[in-house]
C-alpha positions as CSV (number, residue, x, y, z in Angstrom):
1,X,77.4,85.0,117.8
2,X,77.1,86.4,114.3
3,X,80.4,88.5,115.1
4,X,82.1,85.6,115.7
5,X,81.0,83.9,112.8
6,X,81.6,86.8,110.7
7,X,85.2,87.2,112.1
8,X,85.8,84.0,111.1
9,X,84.2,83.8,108.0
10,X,87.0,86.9,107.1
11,X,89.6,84.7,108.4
12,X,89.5,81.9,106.6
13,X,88.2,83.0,103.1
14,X,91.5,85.7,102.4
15,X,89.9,86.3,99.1
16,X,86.9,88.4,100.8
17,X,89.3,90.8,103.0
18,X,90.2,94.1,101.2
19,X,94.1,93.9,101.4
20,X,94.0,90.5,100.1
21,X,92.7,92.4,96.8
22,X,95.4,95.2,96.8
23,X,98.9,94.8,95.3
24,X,101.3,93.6,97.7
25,X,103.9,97.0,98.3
26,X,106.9,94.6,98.2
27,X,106.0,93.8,94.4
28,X,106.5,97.8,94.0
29,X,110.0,97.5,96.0
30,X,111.2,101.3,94.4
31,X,110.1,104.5,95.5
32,X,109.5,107.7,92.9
33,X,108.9,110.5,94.2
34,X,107.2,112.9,91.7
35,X,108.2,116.4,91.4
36,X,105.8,117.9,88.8
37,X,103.2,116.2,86.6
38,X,102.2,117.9,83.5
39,X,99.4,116.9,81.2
40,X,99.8,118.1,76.9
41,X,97.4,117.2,73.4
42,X,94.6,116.9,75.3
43,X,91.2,117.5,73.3
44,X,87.5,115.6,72.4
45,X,88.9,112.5,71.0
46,X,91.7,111.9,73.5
47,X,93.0,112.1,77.1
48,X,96.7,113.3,75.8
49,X,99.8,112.5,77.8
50,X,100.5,112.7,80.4
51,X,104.2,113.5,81.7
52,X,106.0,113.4,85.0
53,X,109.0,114.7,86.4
54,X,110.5,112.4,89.1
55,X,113.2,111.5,91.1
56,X,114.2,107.0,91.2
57,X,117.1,106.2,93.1
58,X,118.1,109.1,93.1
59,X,118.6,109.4,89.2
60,X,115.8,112.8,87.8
61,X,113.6,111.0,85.0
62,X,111.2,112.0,82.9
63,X,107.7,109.5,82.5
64,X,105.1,109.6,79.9
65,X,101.9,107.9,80.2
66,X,98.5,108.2,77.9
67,X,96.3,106.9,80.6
68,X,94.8,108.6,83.5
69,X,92.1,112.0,82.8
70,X,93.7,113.9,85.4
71,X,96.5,115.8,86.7
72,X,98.7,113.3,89.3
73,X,99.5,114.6,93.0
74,X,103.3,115.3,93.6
75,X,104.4,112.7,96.2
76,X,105.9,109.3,96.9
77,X,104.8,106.1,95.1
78,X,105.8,102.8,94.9
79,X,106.9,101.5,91.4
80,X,108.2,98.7,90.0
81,X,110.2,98.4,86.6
82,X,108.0,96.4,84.0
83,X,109.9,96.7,81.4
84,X,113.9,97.2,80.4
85,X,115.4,96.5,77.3
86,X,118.8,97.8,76.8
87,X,120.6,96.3,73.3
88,X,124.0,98.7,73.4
89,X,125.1,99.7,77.0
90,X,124.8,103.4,76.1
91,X,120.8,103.4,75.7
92,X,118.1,101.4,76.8
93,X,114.0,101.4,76.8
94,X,112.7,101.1,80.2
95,X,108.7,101.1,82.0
96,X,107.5,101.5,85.2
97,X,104.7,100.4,86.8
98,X,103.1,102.7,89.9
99,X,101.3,101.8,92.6
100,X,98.5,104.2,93.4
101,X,97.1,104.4,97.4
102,X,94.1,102.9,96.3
103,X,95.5,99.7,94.6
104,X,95.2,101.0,91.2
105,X,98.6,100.9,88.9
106,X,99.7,102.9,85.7
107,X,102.6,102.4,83.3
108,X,104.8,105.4,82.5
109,X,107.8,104.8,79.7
110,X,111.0,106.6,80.9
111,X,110.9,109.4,77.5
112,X,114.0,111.6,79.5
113,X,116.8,111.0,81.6
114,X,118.9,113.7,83.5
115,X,122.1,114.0,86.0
């Protein structure tokens, strides 16, 4: 009986089950795949940045971040673009937003761009 109850307890309140509380992976509808991660400055007062090579699309970027305290796990991620501002059509300012396995996000600021 207090399976049952519990089982539907979970059902009806979404808010209580664990995905319910994760980003939805079709927010974060791009895929980066990150070849190296690199972290520089770092000392006492400060984490430092933190700077990833990476693959979107298919285009090689280059992402800075000054979050994080460690050194991030070449992989796949899901990202979304939170940001793009482009003023001239030959450069543009542009953020994206990661999805980490456990629900946890990060923005990273495209700093390089390469063919």
């Amino acid at each position: 009986m207090k399976k049952l109850l519990f089982a539907i307890l979970l059902t009806t309140i979404p808010s209580l089950t664990p995905a319910q509380s994760l980003p939805k992976e079709r927010e974060y509808p791009l895929v980066v795949h990150v070849q190296s991660s690199r972290r520089v400055g770092e000392d006492k007062i400060n984490n430092g940045y933190e700077f990833l090579s990476v693959v979107i699309e298919g285009k090689k970027y280059e992402l800075e971040s000054t979050h994080g305290d460690a050194i991030l796990r070449t992989g796949d991620y899901r990202a979304k673009v939170s940001e793009y501002e482009h003023s001239r059509s030959y450069e543009y300012n542009m953020r994206y937003e990661l999805l980490f396995p456990d629900g946890k996000t990060r923005e990273y600021k495209v700093v390089g761009e390469e063919e």
